[in-house]
N, C-alpha and C positions, 0 to 999 in steps of 0.2 A: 371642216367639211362634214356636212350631214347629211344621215343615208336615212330613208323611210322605205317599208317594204309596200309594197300595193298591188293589188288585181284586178286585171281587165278580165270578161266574161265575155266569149262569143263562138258564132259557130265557128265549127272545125274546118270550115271550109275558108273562114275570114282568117283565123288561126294563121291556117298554111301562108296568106297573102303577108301577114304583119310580120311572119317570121322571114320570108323572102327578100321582103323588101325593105324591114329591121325599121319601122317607122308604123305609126299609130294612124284612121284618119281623125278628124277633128271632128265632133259634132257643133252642130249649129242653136242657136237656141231654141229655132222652130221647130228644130230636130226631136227637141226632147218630150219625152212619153208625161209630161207635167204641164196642165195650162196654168198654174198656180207657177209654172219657173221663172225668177226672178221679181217676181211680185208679191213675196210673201208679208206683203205690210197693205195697212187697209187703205182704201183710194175711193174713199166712199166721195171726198169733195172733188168736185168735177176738174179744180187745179191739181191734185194730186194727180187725177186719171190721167190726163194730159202731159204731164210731166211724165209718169211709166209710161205711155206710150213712146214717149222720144225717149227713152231711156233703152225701150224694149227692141228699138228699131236698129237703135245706133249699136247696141250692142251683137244683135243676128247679123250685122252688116261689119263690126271688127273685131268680135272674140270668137275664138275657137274652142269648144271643151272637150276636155279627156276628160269622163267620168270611170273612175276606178272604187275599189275599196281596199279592207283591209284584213280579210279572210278571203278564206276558199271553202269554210266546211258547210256553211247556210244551204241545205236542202231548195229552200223559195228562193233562192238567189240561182243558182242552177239551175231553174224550173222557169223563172223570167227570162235571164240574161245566154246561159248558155245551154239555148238551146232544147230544152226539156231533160238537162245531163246528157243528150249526145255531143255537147260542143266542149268547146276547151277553155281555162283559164291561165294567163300567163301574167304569174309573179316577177315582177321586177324591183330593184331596189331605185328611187328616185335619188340623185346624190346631188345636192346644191352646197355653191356658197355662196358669199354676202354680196354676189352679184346679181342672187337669180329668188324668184321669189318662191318663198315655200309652198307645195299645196295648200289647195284653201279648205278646209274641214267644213262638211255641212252639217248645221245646226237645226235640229229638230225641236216643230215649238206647237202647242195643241190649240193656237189660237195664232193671227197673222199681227206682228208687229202694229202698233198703236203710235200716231205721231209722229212718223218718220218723215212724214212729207207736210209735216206743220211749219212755218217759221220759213218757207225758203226764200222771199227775198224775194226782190223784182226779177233777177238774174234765173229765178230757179236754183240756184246752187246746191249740193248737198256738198256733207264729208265725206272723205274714203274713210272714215268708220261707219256712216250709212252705206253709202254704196257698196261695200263690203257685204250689209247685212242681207241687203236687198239679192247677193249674188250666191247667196250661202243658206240664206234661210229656206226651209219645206215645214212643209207638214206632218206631225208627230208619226202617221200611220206610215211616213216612207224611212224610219228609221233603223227598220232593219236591216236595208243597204250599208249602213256605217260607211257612210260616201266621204272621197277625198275630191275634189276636183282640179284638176291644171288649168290654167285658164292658159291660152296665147294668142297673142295679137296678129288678124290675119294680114292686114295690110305690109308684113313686115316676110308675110312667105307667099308662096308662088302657088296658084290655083293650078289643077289639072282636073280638066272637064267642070269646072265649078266647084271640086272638093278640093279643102287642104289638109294638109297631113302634116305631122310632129314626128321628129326621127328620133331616134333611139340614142346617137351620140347628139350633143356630149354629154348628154344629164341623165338617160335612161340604162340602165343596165339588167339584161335579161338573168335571172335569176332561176324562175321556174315552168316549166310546162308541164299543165297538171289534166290531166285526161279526165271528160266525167266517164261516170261510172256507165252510163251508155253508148259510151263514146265510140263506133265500130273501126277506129284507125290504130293504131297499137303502138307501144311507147318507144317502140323501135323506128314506124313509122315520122315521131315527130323528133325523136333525136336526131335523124337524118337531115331535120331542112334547120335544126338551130345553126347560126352561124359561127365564129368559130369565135369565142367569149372571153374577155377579159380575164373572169372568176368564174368558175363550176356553174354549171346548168344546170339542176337534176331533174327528171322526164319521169313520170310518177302518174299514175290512175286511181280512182276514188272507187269507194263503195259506200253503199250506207252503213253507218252503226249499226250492231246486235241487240246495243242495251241503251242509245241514245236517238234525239231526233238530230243527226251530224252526218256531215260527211267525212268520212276516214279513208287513210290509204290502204289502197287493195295489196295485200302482202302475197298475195300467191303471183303475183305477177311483179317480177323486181324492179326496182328503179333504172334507171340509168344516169349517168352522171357523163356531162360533156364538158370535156376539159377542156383549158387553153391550151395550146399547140406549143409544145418545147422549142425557142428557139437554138437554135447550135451556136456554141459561141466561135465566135471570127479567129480562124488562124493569127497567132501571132506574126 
């Protein structure tokens, strides 16, 4: 079994909702702040274009993404994602096995794929090592995110009001909730709505570095650590 750490960025208001209801929503591909997403290969011949377009459709119509990453300290990443540092980041550890497929790493590249849509065949066909690349590749200037993504299949979960969402069991385990450094709700207030956790939680606020461009934890203000609940053992 393998555990990766990763973090969601968002307001403290969405914050409160994920932690409540211990479940992620899903973004859509049309969702995403990239019109270059999923197309990062060239489609200059008019078969290529037509081929990502049914690739593009089919895809906003049965994949769902969690885009996460793999820090918390990125000042720009705070200043995009949560919120202008008033919102919150929540660290969890992803834990798979050889049932379940691992995150997909995005690959940052300073030019769009060449040839990938060469060669396919009367069928159209590609490989799932192109389709892969096609789902994973951006553009150099968005590497600072250092993005993971989850991908899930929506036809496989249940919409409400049109949106679907990804639960936290069995594969997600809450780890961290990390306050920005603007954040006006207090680490008391969010240790109150984590639920009640497998493994230690710890509830924790940023500030900026003295001597770097980082975010650090705010030490005048202490963490909190939410434990798992003792169970009593059964009378003999």
């Amino acid at each position: 079994m393998k555990r990766l750490r990763l973090y969601y960025m968002t307001e403290a208001r969405w914050a409160k909702k994920i932690l409540r209801e211990q479940r992620f929503k899903l973004s859509r591909v049309n969702d995403l702040n990239d019109p270059f997403e999923f197309i990062g290969a060239c489609i200059g011949e008019k078969q290529a274009r037509e081929v990502a377009k049914v690739l593009h459709e089919h895809w906003h119509k049965n994949i769902g993404i969690l885009c996460t990453g793999t820090s918390y300290d990125s000042p720009v990443m705070w200043a995009h994602y949560g919120h202008k540092h008033h919102g919150v980041c929540l660290g969890f550890d992803f834990v798979v096995d050889s049932e379940l497929r691992w995150p997909s790493q995005v690959k940052y590249e300073p030019e769009r794929v060449k040839g990938l849509f060469d060669n396919l065949g009367p069928k159209n066909l590609m490989t799932e090592e192109q389709l892969g690349l096609l789902l994973t590749t951006k553009f150099k200037d968005w590497e600072y995110e250092r993005e993971w993504r989850l991908f899930a299949k929506l036809d496989e979960r249940d919409a409400e009001d049109g949106l679907y969402y990804l639960n936290f069991e069995p594969y997600i385990q809450l780890r961290e909730v990390i306050l920005g450094a603007r954040c006006k709700e207090t680490v008391n207030d969010f240790a109150a709505l984590v639920p009640p956790p497998k493994r230690p939680v710890e509830v924790f606020q940023l500030r900026g570095a003295f001597d770097s461009f980082a975010m650090v934890r705010q030490k005048q203000i202490s963490p909190i650590f939410v434990r798992p609940k003792k169970t009593k053992p059964k009378p003999a």
